[in-house]
C-alpha positions in Angstrom: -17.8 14.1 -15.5 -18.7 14.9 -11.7 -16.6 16.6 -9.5 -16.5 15.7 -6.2 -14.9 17.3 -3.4 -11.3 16.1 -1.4 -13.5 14.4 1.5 -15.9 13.0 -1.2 -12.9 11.4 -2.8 -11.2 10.7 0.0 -14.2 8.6 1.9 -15.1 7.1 -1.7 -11.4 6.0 -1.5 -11.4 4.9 1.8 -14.3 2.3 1.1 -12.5 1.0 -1.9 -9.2 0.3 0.4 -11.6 -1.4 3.0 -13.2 -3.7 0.6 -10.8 -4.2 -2.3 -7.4 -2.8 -1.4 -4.4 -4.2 -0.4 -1.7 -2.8 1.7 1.6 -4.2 1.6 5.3 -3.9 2.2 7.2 -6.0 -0.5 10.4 -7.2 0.7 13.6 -8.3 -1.7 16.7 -9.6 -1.7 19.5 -7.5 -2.0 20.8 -5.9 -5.0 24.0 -6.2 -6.5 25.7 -7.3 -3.7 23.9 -5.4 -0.9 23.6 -7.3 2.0 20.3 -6.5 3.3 16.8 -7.3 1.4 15.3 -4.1 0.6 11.3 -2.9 1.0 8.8 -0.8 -0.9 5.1 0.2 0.3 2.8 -0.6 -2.4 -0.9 0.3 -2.1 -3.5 -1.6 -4.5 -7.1 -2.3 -5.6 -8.2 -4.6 -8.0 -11.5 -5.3 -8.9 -13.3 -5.9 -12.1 -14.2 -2.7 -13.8 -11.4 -0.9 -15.6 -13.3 2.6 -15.3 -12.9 2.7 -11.6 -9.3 1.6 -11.9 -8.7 4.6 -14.3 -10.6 7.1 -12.1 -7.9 6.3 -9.4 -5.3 6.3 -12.2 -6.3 10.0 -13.1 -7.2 11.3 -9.1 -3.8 9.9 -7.7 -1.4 8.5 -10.4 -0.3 5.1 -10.0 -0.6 2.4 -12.6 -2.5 0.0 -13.4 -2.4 -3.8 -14.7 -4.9 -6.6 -15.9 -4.9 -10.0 -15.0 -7.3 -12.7 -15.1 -8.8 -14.6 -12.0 -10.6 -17.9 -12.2 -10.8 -16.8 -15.8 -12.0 -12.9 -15.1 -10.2 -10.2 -17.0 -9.8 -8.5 -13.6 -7.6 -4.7 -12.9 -5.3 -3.8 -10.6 -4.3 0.3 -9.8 -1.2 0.5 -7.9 1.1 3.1 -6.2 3.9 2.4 -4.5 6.4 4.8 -1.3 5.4 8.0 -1.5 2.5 8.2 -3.7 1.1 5.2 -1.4 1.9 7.1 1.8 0.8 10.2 1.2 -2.9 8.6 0.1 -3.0 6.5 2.8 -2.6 9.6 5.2 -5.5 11.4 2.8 -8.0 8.5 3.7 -7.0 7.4 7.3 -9.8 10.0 8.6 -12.3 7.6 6.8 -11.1 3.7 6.8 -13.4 1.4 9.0 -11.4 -1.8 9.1 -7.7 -1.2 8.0 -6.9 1.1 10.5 -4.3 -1.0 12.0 -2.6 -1.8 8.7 -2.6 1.9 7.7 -0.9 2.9 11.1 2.2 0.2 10.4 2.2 1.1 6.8 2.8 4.9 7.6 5.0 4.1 10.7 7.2 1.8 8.1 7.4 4.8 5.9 8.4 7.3 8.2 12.0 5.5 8.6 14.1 7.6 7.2 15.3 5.8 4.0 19.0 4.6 3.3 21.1 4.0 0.6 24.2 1.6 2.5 24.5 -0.7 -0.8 27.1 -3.0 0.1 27.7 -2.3 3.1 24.1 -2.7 4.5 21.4 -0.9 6.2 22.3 -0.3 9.8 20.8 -3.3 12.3 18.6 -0.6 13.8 16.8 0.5 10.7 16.9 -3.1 8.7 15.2 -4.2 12.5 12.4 -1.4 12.1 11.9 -2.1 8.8 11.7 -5.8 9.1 9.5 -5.6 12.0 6.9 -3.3 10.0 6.6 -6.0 7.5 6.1 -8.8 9.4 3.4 -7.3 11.8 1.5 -6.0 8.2 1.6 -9.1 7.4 0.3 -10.5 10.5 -2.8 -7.9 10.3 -3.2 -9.1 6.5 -4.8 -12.1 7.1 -8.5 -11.7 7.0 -10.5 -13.0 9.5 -8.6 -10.4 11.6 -10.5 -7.5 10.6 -10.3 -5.0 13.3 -13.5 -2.5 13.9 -12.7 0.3 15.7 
């Protein structure tokens, strides 16, 4: 197999999150009486070839799941909080288009996580939070791709 260099992977990476990658923050309800929904920043690509998928897999961890589309065995390679952050930060040199959504993705992680249970997150963190995911969401539609 070839070995490519950090900026080789991390350009090659780059391109994939541009054309086939999704950036998210997942939002859930509460837990076990916890008052507040809770978040997670998950990172994806899915495409059709399981050998790109597992290259991913192997250069940055993560895991990864099939599923069919429109009767398509398709894959999916995932990472999720750190892993996600820390790749995202790797490849933001690189990205053409997601640039906005990798800036709210890494500003949503950089709030300092809590563990309140029941008695919530405080209204100043569970407003931060909250606000990251809706504006990710906002950029996530895709006839707002943003050149820069």
């Amino acid at each position: 197999m070839i070995e490519y260099s950090d900026e080789n992977k991390n350009a090659y990476c780059a391109g994939l999150i541009d054309g086939e990658g999704s950036i998210q923050i997942k939002k859930s309800k509460g837990y076990h009486g916890e008052i507040n929904p809770s978040y997670c920043l998950l990172l994806s690509v899915g495409n059709r070839y399981l050998s790109m998928c597992e290259w991913l897999k192997v250069n940055f961890g993560g895991s990864i799941t099939t599923y069919n589309h429109r009767d398509i065995p398709m894959y999916k390679w995932q990472i999720a909080s750190n892993q996600a952050a820390n790749f995202l930060s790797r490849i933001q040199p690189y990205i053409v288009c997601k640039t906005p959504q990798i800036a709210v993705a890494l500003r949503f992680h950089s709030i300092p996580p809590t563990k309140y249970c029941k008695g919530g997150t405080p209204l100043d963190k569970q407003s931060e939070r909250e606000d990251c995911w809706r504006e990710l969401k906002r950029l996530h539609k895709p006839w707002r791709v943003i050149f820069r």
